[in-house]
Structure formats: C-alpha cells, structure tokens
N, C-alpha and C positions, 0 to 999 in steps of 0.2 A: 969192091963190094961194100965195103965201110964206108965209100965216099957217096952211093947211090942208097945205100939206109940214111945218112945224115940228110942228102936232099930230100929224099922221098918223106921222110917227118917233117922236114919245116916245111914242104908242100900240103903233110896233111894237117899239120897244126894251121897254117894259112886258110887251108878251106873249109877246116871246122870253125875259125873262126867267120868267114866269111858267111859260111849259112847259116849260122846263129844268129849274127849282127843283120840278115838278110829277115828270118823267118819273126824274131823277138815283135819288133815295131808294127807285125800283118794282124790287120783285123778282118776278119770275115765282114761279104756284107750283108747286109738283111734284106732283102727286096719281099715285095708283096703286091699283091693287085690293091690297086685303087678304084673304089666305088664308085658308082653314078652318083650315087648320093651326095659325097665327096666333094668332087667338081661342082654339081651345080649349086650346093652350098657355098662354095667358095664363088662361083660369079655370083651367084646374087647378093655375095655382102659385097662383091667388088661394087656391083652397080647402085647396091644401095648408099651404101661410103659417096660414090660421085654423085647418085644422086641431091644428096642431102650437101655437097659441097657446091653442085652449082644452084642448090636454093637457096644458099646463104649468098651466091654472087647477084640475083636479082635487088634490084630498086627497093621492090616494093617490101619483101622481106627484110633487108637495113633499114627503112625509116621503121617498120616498126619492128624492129630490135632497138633503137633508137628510144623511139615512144617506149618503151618496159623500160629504158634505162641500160642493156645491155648494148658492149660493146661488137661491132659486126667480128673485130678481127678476135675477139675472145672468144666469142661463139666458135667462128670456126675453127682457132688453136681445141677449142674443148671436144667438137665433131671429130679432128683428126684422130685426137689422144682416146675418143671410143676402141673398147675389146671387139672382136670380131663378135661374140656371145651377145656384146650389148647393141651393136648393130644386128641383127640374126632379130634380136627382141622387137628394133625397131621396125625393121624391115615385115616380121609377121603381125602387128600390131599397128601399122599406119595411118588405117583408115580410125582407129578408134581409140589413138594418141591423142590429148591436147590439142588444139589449134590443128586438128587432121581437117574440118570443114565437114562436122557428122549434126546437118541440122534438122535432120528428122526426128531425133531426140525431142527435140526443141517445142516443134510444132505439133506430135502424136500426145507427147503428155505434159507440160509445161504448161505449155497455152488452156488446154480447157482442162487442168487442174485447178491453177488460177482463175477460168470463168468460174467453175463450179465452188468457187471457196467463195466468188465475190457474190454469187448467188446466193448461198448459203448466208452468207451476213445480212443482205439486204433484206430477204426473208424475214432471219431472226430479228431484223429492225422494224418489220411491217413495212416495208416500201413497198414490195413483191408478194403475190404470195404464188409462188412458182412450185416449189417441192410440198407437199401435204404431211410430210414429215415432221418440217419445219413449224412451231406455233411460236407464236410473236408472245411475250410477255404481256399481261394484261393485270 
C-alpha cells in the first residue's frame, strides 16, 4: 500500500507539473472579421506602390528625374521606403499632385488672367482703349 501512495505522488507531482508547464506558455487567440473596406484598402496601396514603381522604370520619367538633378535609383529607394498612409495620400490625390498632368488649371485661368492684366496695362498706357473703366493719364 506505501509502495502504490509513493508511485501514485510522484505520478501526480509529474502531471501537475506537466499541465502547468503545458497551460503557462497558451495565449488565447483573438480573431475577428475583416472588412471590405480593409482589403480593398490594402490592394490599392498594393497597386499604387507598383504603380508608381513601374513609373520610375519608364525612359522618359529617368531623363527627367535626370533633368531636376534627382537620381532614378533614389527616387525609387524613397517610393519603396513610403507608409502605406503616405501612399493612401498619394494614391487619393493623383490627379491633382505635382507633375499629375492637371492642365485645365492652366488654360481656364492663367491664360486670360494674364490677357486681362496685359489689357489692363495697355489701356492704362493709351495703346487700347478696350475696358471704359480703364482712363489713360492725361
């Protein structure tokens, strides 16, 4: 009877140790659904990241990265090392970034800003007399 109490303890000291050393190290896991929003967040900074990498591998974008003085392979070390956040930026802002090619700007108020200012001078010089607003010095 003494000889099956001394096994029977160091079986249960064995397997209290065991399930201690078993249970200690478990973390629960956390799961949760993932959003639509989510995902296609995530592909379109993917596609924008490749995109913007194979517009640095074109010609005509190196020479003029070239022409500013920047170097192509900087440039694109600097595109990779973009946040997902700053690409997100880039990607909703495209069309009406820098060097996006937005030359309606250009044309609707630039240009006959510039007519009407050169108008206005020539006016006030008496070359023209275009605007009735306008009186020449006398």
């Amino acid at each position: 009877m003494r000889n099956i109490r001394q096994r029977s303890k160091f079986i249960c000291v064995s397997f209290t140790i065991l399930m201690l050393s078993i249970s200690i190290p478990c973390q629960s896991a956390l799961a949760a659904l993932v959003g639509t929003e989510t995902i296609l967040e995530n592909n379109r900074i993917t596609e924008t990241r490749s995109y913007l990498k194979n517009a640095l591998e074109r010609e005509d974008v190196k020479q003029a990265l070239r022409a500013q003085g920047i170097n192509p392979l900087e440039a694109r070390a600097r595109v990779e090392s973009l946040s997902d956040k700053e690409i997100a930026h880039i990607a909703d802002n495209m069309d009406q970034l820098p060097a996006g090619g937005d030359a309606v700007l250009i044309f609707l108020v630039l240009i006959p800003l510039i007519v009407f200012i050169t108008f206005v001078i020539t006016d006030s010089l008496g070359y023209t007399d275009i605007f009735p607003f306008v009186k020449p010095k006398k």
